[in-house]
Each structure stands twice: as C-alpha cells, then as structure tokens.
C-alpha positions, 0 to 999 in steps of 0.5 A: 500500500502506498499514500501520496503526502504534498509538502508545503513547498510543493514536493511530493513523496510516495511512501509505502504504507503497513495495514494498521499503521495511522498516516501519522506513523508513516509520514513520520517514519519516512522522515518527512517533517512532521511535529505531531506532538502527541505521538498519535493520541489526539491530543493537539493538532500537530498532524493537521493534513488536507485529503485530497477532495477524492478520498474525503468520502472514503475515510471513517467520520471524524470523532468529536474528539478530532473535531475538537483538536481540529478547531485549535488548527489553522486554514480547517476546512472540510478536507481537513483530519489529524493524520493520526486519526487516519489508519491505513486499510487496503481501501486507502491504498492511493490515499492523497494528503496534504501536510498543513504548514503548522504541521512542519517541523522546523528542519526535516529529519534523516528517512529511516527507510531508503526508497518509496519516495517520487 
C-alpha cells in the first residue's frame, strides 16, 4: 500500500504504507517533517493534513474528539483530519494528503527507510 503526502513547498513523496499503521506513523517514519506532538493520541493538532477532495468520502467520520483538536488548527476546512486519526486499510491504498504548514517541523529529519519516495 502506498499514500501520496504534498509538502508545503510543493514536493511530493510516495511512501509505502503497513495495514494498521495511522498516516501519522508513516509520514513520520519516512522522515518527512512532521511535529505531531502527541505521538498519535489526539491530543493537539500537530498532524493537521488536507485529503485530497477524492478520498474525503472514503475515510471513517471524524470523532468529536478530532473535531475538537481540529478547531485549535489553522486554514480547517472540510478536507481537513489529524493524520493520526487516519489508519491505513487496503481501501486507502492511493490515499492523497496534504501536510498543513503548522504541521512542519522546523528542519526535516534523516528517512529511516531508503526508497518509496517520487
């Protein structure tokens, strides 16, 4: 399984993803530069993502929870989710994100893996 994260800057990685596994995880253990602060327990909004307008309807309903931390996060609209709250099933194999600005961390951290990225 694969899912596409868009950079801020524009640049776009293609990362191979584990069933389970929350977007959070994978995104942050390719090393691209993700905070997500609370490591996946949604409890900040550090991990704030856009979903590409074409998967939007494909993925579980937000909590309440969620929608609650998703109000203390920057440029929300109704693609936004916390990408922890996101697990990979074989029917978001292809899912399509974008990482929000407030979401970056300051330098980009070393890829724990090789390969995966396009």
């Amino acid at each position: 399984m694969f899912i596409t994260v868009r950079l801020p800057d524009g640049t776009t990685h293609r990362l191979e993803a584990l069933e389970g596994w929350r977007v959070m995880e994978v995104i942050r253990d390719w090393g691209l530069p993700i905070k997500a602060e609370c490591g996946g327990a949604c409890a900040c909004a550090t991990c704030h993502v856009w979903v590409d307008e074409g998967w939007v309807g494909k993925l579980v309903p937000p909590t309440d929870e969620e929608m609650e931390m998703l109000d203390g996060a920057f440029q929300v609209d109704e693609r936004s989710r916390l990408c922890c709250q996101l697990i990979m099933t074989p029917e978001l194999d292809g899912l399509e994100v974008e990482l929000a600005p407030e979401s970056l961390t300051d330098a980009p951290e070393e890829p724990m893996a090789v390969g995966g990225r396009g």
